[in-house]
TIGU-380754 format. One record per atom (N, C-alpha, C): residue in one letter; x, y, z. Coordinates in steps of 0.1 Angstrom, whole numbers, plus 5000, padded with zeros to 4 digits. Layout:
BEGIN
AXYZ ...
***
This chain:
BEGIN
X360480406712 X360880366698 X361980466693 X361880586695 X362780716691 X364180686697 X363980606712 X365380576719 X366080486710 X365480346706 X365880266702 X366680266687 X365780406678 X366680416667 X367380516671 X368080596675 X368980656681 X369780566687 X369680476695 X370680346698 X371280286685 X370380256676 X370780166666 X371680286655 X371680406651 X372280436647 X373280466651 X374080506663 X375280526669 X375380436667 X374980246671 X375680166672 X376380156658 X375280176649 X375980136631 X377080236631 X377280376633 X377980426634 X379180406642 X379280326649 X380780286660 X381280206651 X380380116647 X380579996637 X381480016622 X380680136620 X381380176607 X382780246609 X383280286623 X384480406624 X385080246630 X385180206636 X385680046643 X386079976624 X385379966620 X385579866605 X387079976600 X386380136597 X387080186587 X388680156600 X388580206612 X390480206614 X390880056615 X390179926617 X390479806616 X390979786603 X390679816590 X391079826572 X391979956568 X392080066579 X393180156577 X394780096573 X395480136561 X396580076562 X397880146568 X398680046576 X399380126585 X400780036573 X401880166572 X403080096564 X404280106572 X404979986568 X406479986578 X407380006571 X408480116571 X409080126566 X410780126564 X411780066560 X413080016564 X413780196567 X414480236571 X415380376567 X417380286571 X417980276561 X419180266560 X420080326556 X420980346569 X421880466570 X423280406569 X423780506560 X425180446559 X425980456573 X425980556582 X426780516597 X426180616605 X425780616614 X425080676633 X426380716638 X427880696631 X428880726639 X429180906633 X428180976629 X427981106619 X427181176628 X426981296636 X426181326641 X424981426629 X425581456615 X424481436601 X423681316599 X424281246601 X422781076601 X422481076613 X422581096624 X421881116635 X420781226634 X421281346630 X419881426627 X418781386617 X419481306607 X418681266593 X417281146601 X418181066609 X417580986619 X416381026624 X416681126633 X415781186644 X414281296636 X414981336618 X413781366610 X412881266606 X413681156603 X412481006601 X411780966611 X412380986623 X411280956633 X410481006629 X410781146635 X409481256637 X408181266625 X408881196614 X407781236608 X407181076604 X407380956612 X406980866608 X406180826622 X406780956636 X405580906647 X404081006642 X404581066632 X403681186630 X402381096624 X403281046612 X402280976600 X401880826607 X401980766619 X401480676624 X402180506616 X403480536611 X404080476605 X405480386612 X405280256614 X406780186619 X407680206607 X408980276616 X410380286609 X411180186616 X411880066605 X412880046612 X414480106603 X415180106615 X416480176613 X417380076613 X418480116603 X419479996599 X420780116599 X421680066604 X423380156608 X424580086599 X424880096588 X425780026577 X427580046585 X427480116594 X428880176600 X429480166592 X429380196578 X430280266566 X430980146561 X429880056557 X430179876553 X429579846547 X429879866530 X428679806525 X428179686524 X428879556528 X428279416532 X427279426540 X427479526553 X426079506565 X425279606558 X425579726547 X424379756543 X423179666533 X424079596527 X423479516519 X422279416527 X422979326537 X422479266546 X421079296552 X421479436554 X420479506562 X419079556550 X419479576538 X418579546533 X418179446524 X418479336526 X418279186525 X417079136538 X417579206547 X416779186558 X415379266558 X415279366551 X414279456548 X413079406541 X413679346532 X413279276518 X412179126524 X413079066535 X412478926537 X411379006551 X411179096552 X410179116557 X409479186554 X409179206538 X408279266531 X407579426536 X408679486539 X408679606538 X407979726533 X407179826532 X406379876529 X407179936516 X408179996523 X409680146510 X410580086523 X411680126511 X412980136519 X413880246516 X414280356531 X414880466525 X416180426526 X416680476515 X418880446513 X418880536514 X420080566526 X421880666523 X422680576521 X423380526510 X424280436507 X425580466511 X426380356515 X427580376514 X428180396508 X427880336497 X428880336484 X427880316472 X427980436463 X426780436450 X426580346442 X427880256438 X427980126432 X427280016436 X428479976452 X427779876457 X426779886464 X425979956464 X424379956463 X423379906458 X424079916444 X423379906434 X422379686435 X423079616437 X422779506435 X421379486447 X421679566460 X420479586468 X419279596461 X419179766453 X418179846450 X417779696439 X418379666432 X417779566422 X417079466428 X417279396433 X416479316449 X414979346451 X415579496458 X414279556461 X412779616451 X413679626439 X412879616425 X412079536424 X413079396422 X412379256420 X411079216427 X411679266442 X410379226458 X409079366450 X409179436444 X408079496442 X408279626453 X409479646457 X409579746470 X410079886470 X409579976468 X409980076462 X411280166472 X411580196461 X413680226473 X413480426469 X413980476478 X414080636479 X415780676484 X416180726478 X417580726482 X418280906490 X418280916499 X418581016508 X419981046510 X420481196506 X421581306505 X422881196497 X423081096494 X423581026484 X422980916476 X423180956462 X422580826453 X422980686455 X422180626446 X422380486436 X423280526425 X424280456417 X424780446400 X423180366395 X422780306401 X421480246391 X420580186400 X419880156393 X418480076397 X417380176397 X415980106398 X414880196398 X414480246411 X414880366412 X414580496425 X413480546422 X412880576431 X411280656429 X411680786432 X412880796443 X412780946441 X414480976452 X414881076450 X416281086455 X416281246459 X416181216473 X416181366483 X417781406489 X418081516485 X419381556488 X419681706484 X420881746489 X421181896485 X421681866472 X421981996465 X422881976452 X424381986460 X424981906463 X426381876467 X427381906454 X427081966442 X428082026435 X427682146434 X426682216435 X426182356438 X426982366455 X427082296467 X427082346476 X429082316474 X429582226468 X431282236462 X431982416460 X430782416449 X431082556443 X431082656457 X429882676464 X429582806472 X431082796483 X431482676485 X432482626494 X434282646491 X434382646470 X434982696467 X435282816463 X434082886460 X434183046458 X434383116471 X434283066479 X434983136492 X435783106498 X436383026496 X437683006502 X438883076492 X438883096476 X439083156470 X438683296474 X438083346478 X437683496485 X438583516492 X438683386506 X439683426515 X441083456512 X441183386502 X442783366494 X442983446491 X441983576490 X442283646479 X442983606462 X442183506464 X442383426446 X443583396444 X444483346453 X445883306451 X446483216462 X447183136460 X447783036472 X447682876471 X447882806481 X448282696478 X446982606489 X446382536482 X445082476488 X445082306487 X444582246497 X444482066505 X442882096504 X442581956500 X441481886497 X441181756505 X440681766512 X439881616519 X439081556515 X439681416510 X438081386503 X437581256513 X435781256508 X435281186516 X435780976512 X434380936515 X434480816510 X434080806492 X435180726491 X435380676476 X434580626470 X433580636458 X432580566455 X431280626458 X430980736471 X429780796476 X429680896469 X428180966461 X427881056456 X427881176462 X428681156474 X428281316481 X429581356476 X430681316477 X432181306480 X432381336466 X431281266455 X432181276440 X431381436437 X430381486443 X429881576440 X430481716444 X430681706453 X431281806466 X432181816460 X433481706455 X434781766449 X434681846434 X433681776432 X433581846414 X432981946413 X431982006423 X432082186423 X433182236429 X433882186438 X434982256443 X435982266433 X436582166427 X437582176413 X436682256403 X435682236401 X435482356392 X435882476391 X435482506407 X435882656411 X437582676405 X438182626413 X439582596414 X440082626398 X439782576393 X440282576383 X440182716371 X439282786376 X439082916375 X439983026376 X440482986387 X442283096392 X443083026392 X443883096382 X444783036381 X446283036389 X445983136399 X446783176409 X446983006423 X445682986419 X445582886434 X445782726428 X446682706437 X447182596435 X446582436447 X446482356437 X445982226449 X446882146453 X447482166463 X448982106461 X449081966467 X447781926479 X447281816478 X445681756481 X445581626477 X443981616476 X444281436484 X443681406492 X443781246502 X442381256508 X442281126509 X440981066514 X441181066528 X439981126536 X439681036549 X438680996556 X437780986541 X436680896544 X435580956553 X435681136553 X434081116561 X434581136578 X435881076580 X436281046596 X437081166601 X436481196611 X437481316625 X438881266624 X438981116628 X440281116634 X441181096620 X440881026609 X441681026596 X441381156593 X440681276595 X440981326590 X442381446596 X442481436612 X443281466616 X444681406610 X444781276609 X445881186605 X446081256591 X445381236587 X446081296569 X446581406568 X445781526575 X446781616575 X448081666581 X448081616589 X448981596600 X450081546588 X449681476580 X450981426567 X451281506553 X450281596555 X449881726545 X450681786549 X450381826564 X451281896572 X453181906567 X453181776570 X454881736567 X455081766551 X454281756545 X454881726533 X454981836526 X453781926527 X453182046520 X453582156531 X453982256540 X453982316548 X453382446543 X453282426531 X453482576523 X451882626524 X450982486526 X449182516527 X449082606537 X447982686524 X447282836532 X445282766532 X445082696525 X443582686528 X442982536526 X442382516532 X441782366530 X439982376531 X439682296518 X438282226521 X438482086526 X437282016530 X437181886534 X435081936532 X435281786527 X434081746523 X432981706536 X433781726544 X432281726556 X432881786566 X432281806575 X432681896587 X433581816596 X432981696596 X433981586611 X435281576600 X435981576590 X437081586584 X438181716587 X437281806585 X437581986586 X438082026602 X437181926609 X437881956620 X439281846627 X439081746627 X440181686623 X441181756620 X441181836607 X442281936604 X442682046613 X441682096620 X441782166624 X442382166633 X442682036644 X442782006655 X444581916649 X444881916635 X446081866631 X446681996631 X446182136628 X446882226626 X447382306638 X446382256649 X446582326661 X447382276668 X448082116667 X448782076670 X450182116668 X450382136653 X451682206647 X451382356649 X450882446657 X451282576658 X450582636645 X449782606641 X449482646628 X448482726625 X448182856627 X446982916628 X446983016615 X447382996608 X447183076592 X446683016580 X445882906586 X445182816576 X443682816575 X443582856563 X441882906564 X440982786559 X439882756568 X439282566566 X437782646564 X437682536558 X436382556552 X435482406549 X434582386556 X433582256555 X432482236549 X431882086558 X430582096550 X429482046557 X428482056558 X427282036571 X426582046580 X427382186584 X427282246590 X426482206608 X427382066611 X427282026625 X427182096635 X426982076647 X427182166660 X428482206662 X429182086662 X430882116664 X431282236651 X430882236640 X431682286634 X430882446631 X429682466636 X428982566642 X429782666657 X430782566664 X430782646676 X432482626670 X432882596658 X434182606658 X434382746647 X433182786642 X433082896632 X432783056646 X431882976652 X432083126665 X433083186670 X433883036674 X435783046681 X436583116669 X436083136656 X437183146647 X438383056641 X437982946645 X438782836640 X438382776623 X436982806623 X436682746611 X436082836599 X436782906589 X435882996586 X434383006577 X434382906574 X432682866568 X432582696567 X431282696566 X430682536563 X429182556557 X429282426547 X428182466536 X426782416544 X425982476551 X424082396554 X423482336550 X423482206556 X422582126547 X421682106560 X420182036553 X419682046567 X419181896564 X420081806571 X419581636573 X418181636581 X417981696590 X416181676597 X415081666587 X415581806579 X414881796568 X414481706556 X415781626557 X416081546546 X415081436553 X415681356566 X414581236569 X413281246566 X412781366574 X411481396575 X410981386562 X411181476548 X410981426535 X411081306528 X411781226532 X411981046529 X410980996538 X410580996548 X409080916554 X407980936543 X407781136543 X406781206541 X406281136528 X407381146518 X407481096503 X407080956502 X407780886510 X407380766508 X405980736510 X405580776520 X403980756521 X403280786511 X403780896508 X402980976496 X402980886484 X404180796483 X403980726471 X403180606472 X402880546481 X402680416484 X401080436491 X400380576483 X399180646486 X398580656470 X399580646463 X399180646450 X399680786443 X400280856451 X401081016443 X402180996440 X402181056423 X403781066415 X404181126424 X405681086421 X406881156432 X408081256420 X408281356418 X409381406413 X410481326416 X411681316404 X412681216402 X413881266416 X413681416422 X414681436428 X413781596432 X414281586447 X413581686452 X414781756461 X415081896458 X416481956463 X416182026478 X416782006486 X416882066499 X417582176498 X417282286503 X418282386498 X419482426508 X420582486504 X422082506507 X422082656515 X423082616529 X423382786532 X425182806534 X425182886528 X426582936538 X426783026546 X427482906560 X426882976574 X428883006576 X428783116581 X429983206581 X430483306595 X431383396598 X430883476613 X429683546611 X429783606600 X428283716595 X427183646598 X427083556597 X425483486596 X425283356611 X426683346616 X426383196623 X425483246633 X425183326640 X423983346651 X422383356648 
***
């Protein structure tokens, strides 16, 4: 008899761990990236994994290649498969916007990662302060200047909150000395090889440039690789992202600083959060990743 209820309670007991992970709910989640051609959304990438094989969660991944039609698409496609969350890096803050309203509508809650939305209802928006990290980016290149000279601006993509943020701590700065001059400011979109091309025309036009920001690191180097071309080694560059490349171009002395952001970090918080909301926990409107400036002093 002793055997038999000792059988019958394990069995109730398998019964009941069998029921609870059969009623466990497992969520899928969209992650949409403005372009995989960034080795920054590649890392941002490789933190959503990790923390979505962690939390037992399907991610699917969407690559916009810096198009807002196929981002839109891509979350159209999100939408018609009822999606658990959907994390945005937008391409473009505006045309975004008509997505996230979509995803409103479906009841689907949107998280927007290291660039915003202009609108719609966001649960929560993970990123660095990119006009805090403008500033740290402009107060030192102004250092190098010794607070005087003639300074080029690369700006990213037009419309993207990293690009409008990034420039407007950096002109801040700028505008402070009145010694340093911006003699030119062109878009290359975020890209190595435009960013090589524009200056390369900076080059011709301006010769007189002593310092350059560019709003991301694959831009900075670009430049850098336009300056090396013209014989040009008295120009002090200064980035943002602090990539591998522009990590081993600050060791060579080619690059003299770039601002840290840490995208692993960033993914891994856009899974983490999202679960967390769709668990039933308030989310803060905006959760800040924090900023380094990595320089010779510090890059090892």
């Amino acid at each position: 008899m002793k055997r038999f209820i000792v059988f019958l309670m394990i069995s109730l007991m398998m019964v009941f761990v069998f029921s609870s992970l059969s009623f466990a709910k497992t969520y899928t989640i969209g992650l949409c990236l403005s372009t995989l051609n960034n080795p920054f959304f590649v890392t941002l990438k490789n933190g959503a994994e990790k923390a979505a094989s962690d939390l037992g969660v399907t991610l699917i991944v969407n690559d916009a290649q810096d198009d807002p039609a196929k981002q839109a698409a891509a979350i159209e496609d999100l939408i018609q498969k009822k999606v658990d969350a959907i994390l945005i890096n937008p391409t473009d803050a505006n045309a975004v916007v008509p997505s996230v309203l979509k995803a409103n509508k479906a009841g689907i809650p949107v998280i927007t990662i290291d660039r915003s939305a202009a609108k719609g209802d966001v649960v929560c928006h993970i990123a660095s302060d990119n006009v805090a990290g403008g500033r740290m980016a402009g107060e030192y290149l102004a250092k190098l200047l010794n607070y005087k000279g003639n300074v080029a601006e690369l700006v990213g993509i037009p419309g993207t909150s990293a690009a409008r943020d990034r420039g407007k701590g950096f002109n801040e700065v700028m505008k402070k000395y009145k010694d340093i001059k911006i003699v030119a400011r062109q878009t290359a979109d975020f890209n190595r090889a435009k960013g090589m091309q524009v200056f390369e025309n900076i080059l011709q036009a301006h010769p007189e440039v002593q310092g350059v920001f560019a709003h991301n690191d694959e831009m900075v180097l670009g430049a850098i690789a336009a300056a090396e071309a013209a014989g040009r080694k008295d120009i002090i560059f200064v980035g943002f992202d602090a990539i591998d490349d522009a990590i081993k171009a600050i060791k060579e002395g080619k690059l003299a600083a770039t601002v840290a952001q840490q995208p692993f970090e960033m993914g891994k918080l856009g899974v983490e959060n999202a679960v967390k909301f769709l668990k039933g926990e308030k989310l803060p409107k905006f959760i800040p990743v924090p900023l380094k400036l990595i320089t010779k002093d510090n890059v090892k």
